[in-house]
C-alpha positions as CSV (number, residue, x, y, z in Angstrom):
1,X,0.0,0.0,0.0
2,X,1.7,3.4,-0.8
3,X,2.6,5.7,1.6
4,X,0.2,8.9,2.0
5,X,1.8,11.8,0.3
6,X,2.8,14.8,2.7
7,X,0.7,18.2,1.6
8,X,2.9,20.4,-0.2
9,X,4.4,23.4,1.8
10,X,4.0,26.6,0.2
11,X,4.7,29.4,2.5
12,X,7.1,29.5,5.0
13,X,7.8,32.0,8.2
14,X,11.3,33.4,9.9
15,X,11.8,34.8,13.0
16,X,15.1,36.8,13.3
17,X,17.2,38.4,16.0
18,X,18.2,42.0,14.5
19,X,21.3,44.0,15.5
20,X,24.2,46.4,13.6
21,X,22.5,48.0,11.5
22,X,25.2,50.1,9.1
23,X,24.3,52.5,6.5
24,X,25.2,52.6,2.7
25,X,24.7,55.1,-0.1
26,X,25.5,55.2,-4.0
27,X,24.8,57.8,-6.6
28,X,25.3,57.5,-10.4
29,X,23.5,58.0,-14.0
30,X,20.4,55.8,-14.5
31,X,21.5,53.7,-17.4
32,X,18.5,51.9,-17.8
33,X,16.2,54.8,-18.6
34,X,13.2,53.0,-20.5
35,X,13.2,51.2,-16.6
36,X,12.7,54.3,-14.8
37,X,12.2,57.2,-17.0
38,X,10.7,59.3,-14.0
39,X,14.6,58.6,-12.1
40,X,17.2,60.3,-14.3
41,X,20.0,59.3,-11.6
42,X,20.7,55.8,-9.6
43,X,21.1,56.9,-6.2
44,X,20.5,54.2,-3.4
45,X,20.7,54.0,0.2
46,X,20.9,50.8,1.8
47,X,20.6,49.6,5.9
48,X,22.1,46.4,6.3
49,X,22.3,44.5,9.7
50,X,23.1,41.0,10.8
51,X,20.2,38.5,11.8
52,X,20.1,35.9,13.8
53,X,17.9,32.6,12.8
54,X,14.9,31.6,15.3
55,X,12.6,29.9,13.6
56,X,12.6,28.1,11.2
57,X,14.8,25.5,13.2
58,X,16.7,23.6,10.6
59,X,18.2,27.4,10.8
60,X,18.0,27.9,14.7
61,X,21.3,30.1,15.6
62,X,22.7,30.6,12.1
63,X,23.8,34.4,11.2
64,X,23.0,35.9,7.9
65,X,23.2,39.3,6.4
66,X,20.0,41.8,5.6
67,X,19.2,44.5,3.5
68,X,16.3,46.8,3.6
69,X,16.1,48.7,0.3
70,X,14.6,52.0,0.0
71,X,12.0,52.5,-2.9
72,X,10.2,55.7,-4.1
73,X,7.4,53.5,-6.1
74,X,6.0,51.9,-2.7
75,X,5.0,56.0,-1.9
76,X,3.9,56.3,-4.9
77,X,2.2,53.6,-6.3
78,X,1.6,55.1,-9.9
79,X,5.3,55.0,-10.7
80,X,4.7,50.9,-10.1
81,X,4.5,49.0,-13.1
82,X,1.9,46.7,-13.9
83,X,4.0,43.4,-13.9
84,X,6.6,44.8,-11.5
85,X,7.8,42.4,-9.0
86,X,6.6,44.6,-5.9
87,X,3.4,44.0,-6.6
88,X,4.0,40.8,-6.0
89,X,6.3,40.1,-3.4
90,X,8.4,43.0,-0.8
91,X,12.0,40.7,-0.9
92,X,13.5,37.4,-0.8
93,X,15.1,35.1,1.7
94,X,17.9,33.1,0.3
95,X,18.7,30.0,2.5
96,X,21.6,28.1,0.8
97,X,24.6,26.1,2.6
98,X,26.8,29.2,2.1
99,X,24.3,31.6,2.2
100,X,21.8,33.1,4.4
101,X,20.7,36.3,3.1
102,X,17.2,38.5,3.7
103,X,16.6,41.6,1.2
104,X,13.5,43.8,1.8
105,X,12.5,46.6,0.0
106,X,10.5,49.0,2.0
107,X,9.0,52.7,1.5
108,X,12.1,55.2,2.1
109,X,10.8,57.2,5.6
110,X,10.1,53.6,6.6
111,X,13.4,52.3,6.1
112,X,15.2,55.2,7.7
113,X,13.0,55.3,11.0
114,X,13.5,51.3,11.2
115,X,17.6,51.8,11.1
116,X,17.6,54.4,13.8
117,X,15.0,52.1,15.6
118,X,17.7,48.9,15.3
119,X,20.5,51.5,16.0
120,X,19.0,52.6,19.6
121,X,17.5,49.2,20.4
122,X,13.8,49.8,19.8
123,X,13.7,47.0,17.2
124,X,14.5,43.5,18.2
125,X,13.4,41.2,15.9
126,X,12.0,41.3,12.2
127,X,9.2,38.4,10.8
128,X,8.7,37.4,7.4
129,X,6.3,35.1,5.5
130,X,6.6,34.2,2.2
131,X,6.1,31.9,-0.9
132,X,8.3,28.9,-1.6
133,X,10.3,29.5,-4.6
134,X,12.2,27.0,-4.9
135,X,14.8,24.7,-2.5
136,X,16.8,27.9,-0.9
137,X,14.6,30.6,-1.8
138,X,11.5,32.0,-0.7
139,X,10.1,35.1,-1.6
140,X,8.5,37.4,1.0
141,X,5.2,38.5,0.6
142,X,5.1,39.9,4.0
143,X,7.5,41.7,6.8
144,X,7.1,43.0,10.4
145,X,9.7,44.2,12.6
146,X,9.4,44.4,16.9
147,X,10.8,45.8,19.8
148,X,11.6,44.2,23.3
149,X,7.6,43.9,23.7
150,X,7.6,40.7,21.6
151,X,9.5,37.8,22.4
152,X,10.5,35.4,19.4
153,X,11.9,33.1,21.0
154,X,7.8,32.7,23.1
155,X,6.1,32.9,19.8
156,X,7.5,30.1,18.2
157,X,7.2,27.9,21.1
Protein backbone atom coordinates (compact mmCIF):
# COMPACT_ATOMS: atom_id res chain seq x y z
CA UNK A 1 0.00 0.00 0.00
CA UNK A 2 1.75 3.42 -0.85
CA UNK A 3 2.60 5.68 1.62
CA UNK A 4 0.20 8.93 2.03
CA UNK A 5 1.81 11.82 0.32
CA UNK A 6 2.79 14.82 2.75
CA UNK A 7 0.71 18.22 1.57
CA UNK A 8 2.90 20.41 -0.23
CA UNK A 9 4.37 23.37 1.84
CA UNK A 10 4.02 26.64 0.23
CA UNK A 11 4.69 29.38 2.46
CA UNK A 12 7.14 29.45 5.01
CA UNK A 13 7.76 32.03 8.15
CA UNK A 14 11.33 33.39 9.90
CA UNK A 15 11.82 34.84 12.98
CA UNK A 16 15.14 36.79 13.33
CA UNK A 17 17.19 38.42 15.99
CA UNK A 18 18.20 41.96 14.48
CA UNK A 19 21.32 43.96 15.50
CA UNK A 20 24.22 46.37 13.58
CA UNK A 21 22.45 48.02 11.50
CA UNK A 22 25.21 50.07 9.05
CA UNK A 23 24.35 52.48 6.47
CA UNK A 24 25.23 52.56 2.69
CA UNK A 25 24.66 55.11 -0.12
CA UNK A 26 25.46 55.22 -3.98
CA UNK A 27 24.84 57.80 -6.56
CA UNK A 28 25.27 57.45 -10.41
CA UNK A 29 23.51 58.05 -14.04
CA UNK A 30 20.37 55.81 -14.52
CA UNK A 31 21.55 53.72 -17.39
CA UNK A 32 18.47 51.93 -17.82
CA UNK A 33 16.16 54.79 -18.56
CA UNK A 34 13.15 53.05 -20.46
CA UNK A 35 13.19 51.21 -16.63
CA UNK A 36 12.74 54.27 -14.84
CA UNK A 37 12.16 57.18 -17.01
CA UNK A 38 10.68 59.28 -14.01
CA UNK A 39 14.57 58.63 -12.13
CA UNK A 40 17.16 60.27 -14.30
CA UNK A 41 20.04 59.27 -11.64
CA UNK A 42 20.67 55.77 -9.57
CA UNK A 43 21.07 56.87 -6.16
CA UNK A 44 20.50 54.24 -3.40
CA UNK A 45 20.75 53.98 0.20
CA UNK A 46 20.88 50.79 1.83
CA UNK A 47 20.59 49.62 5.89
CA UNK A 48 22.10 46.38 6.30
CA UNK A 49 22.30 44.47 9.72
CA UNK A 50 23.11 40.98 10.79
CA UNK A 51 20.18 38.53 11.77
CA UNK A 52 20.12 35.87 13.79
CA UNK A 53 17.93 32.61 12.80
CA UNK A 54 14.88 31.63 15.31
CA UNK A 55 12.63 29.95 13.59
CA UNK A 56 12.61 28.11 11.25
CA UNK A 57 14.80 25.53 13.17
CA UNK A 58 16.71 23.60 10.56
CA UNK A 59 18.15 27.39 10.75
CA UNK A 60 17.98 27.92 14.70
CA UNK A 61 21.32 30.08 15.60
CA UNK A 62 22.70 30.65 12.13
CA UNK A 63 23.80 34.39 11.17
CA UNK A 64 22.99 35.92 7.87
CA UNK A 65 23.16 39.29 6.40
CA UNK A 66 19.95 41.79 5.61
CA UNK A 67 19.21 44.55 3.51
CA UNK A 68 16.29 46.82 3.60
CA UNK A 69 16.11 48.69 0.31
CA UNK A 70 14.61 52.02 -0.01
CA UNK A 71 11.99 52.52 -2.90
CA UNK A 72 10.16 55.67 -4.06
CA UNK A 73 7.40 53.50 -6.10
CA UNK A 74 6.02 51.90 -2.69
CA UNK A 75 4.98 55.98 -1.93
CA UNK A 76 3.89 56.32 -4.88
CA UNK A 77 2.18 53.59 -6.27
CA UNK A 78 1.63 55.14 -9.89
CA UNK A 79 5.26 55.01 -10.74
CA UNK A 80 4.69 50.92 -10.06
CA UNK A 81 4.52 49.02 -13.10
CA UNK A 82 1.90 46.66 -13.93
CA UNK A 83 4.03 43.44 -13.89
CA UNK A 84 6.59 44.83 -11.46
CA UNK A 85 7.81 42.44 -8.97
CA UNK A 86 6.61 44.55 -5.88
CA UNK A 87 3.36 44.02 -6.62
CA UNK A 88 4.03 40.84 -5.99
CA UNK A 89 6.33 40.06 -3.41
CA UNK A 90 8.41 43.05 -0.83
CA UNK A 91 12.05 40.71 -0.91
CA UNK A 92 13.51 37.40 -0.79
CA UNK A 93 15.13 35.13 1.70
CA UNK A 94 17.85 33.13 0.25
CA UNK A 95 18.73 30.03 2.53
CA UNK A 96 21.59 28.15 0.84
CA UNK A 97 24.56 26.06 2.60
CA UNK A 98 26.81 29.21 2.10
CA UNK A 99 24.33 31.57 2.23
CA UNK A 100 21.80 33.11 4.41
CA UNK A 101 20.70 36.32 3.09
CA UNK A 102 17.17 38.52 3.68
CA UNK A 103 16.56 41.57 1.16
CA UNK A 104 13.47 43.84 1.84
CA UNK A 105 12.52 46.61 -0.04
CA UNK A 106 10.53 48.99 2.03
CA UNK A 107 9.02 52.68 1.48
CA UNK A 108 12.08 55.15 2.13
CA UNK A 109 10.85 57.18 5.58
CA UNK A 110 10.10 53.56 6.58
CA UNK A 111 13.40 52.26 6.14
CA UNK A 112 15.18 55.17 7.75
CA UNK A 113 13.02 55.26 10.99
CA UNK A 114 13.54 51.26 11.19
CA UNK A 115 17.65 51.82 11.10
CA UNK A 116 17.58 54.39 13.76
CA UNK A 117 15.00 52.08 15.62
CA UNK A 118 17.69 48.94 15.34
CA UNK A 119 20.53 51.48 16.03
CA UNK A 120 18.95 52.58 19.60
CA UNK A 121 17.49 49.16 20.45
CA UNK A 122 13.76 49.82 19.76
CA UNK A 123 13.65 47.02 17.21
CA UNK A 124 14.53 43.50 18.21
CA UNK A 125 13.44 41.15 15.95
CA UNK A 126 12.02 41.27 12.18
CA UNK A 127 9.23 38.38 10.76
CA UNK A 128 8.74 37.38 7.37
CA UNK A 129 6.34 35.12 5.50
CA UNK A 130 6.63 34.19 2.17
CA UNK A 131 6.14 31.88 -0.93
CA UNK A 132 8.27 28.92 -1.63
CA UNK A 133 10.27 29.49 -4.62
CA UNK A 134 12.19 27.03 -4.91
CA UNK A 135 14.77 24.68 -2.45
CA UNK A 136 16.80 27.94 -0.88
CA UNK A 137 14.59 30.61 -1.77
CA UNK A 138 11.54 32.05 -0.66
CA UNK A 139 10.06 35.08 -1.59
CA UNK A 140 8.46 37.41 1.05
CA UNK A 141 5.17 38.53 0.56
CA UNK A 142 5.08 39.93 4.00
CA UNK A 143 7.49 41.66 6.76
CA UNK A 144 7.14 42.96 10.42
CA UNK A 145 9.67 44.21 12.60
CA UNK A 146 9.39 44.37 16.92
CA UNK A 147 10.80 45.81 19.76
CA UNK A 148 11.59 44.19 23.32
CA UNK A 149 7.61 43.92 23.72
CA UNK A 150 7.60 40.67 21.60
CA UNK A 151 9.55 37.79 22.43
CA UNK A 152 10.51 35.45 19.37
CA UNK A 153 11.90 33.05 20.96
CA UNK A 154 7.76 32.66 23.14
CA UNK A 155 6.13 32.93 19.80
CA UNK A 156 7.52 30.06 18.18
CA UNK A 157 7.24 27.91 21.09
Amino acid sequence: MPRPKKPVQTHEEYVFHVRAPSLSYHFGIEHNRQRREWRPFDESQTVKFVTECIWPDRFKGREGHATLWPEPALVDHKLLDEDDVLRKWVGYIKATKGTFETSITLPPPVCWRLAQAMASGLVCSMLTNGLIETRGMNRVTSVSFHGEEFDPVEYVG
